[in-house]
Steps between C-alpha positions, in 0.01 A plus 500: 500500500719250389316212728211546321393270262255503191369243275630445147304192430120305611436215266604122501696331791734316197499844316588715876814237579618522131521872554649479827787293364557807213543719816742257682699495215486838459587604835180610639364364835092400464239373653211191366176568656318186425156551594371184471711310727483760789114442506616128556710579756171703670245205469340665197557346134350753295630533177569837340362567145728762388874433604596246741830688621650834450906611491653764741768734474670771731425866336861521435507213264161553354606736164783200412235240579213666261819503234539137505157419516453675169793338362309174616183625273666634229647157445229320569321696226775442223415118573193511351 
């Protein structure tokens, strides 16, 4: 279903909205997660260890979004 949505990234907040702006620019609608602020919100301030947000996509836009991110790696990786 097309409403659906899957994760294409759980790491960094700073890391999740430089990702979402890739999509934006790209043309792909997402969603931050940012798991650490919603406990916040619920009178809880636990941190997470691993990943403090995750990035959302609708199914439709998930094979384009997985491109990109690997574009994102692969030039991260000629950078060092």
């Amino acid at each position: 279903m097309d409403n659906e949505i899957k994760r294409v990234y759980s790491g960094s907040l700073i890391n999740a909205e430089y990702i979402g702006g890739v999509l934006a620019n790209n043309g792909i609608q997402f969603l931050i997660r940012n798991f650490q602020e919603e406990g916040l919100c619920a009178g809880w301030a636990a941190g997470t260890i691993k990943g403090d947000a995750s990035v959302y996509v609708f199914n439709k836009d998930y094979d384009r979004a997985m491109l990109l991110l690997d574009e994102i790696n692969a030039v991260d990786l000629e950078g060092e």
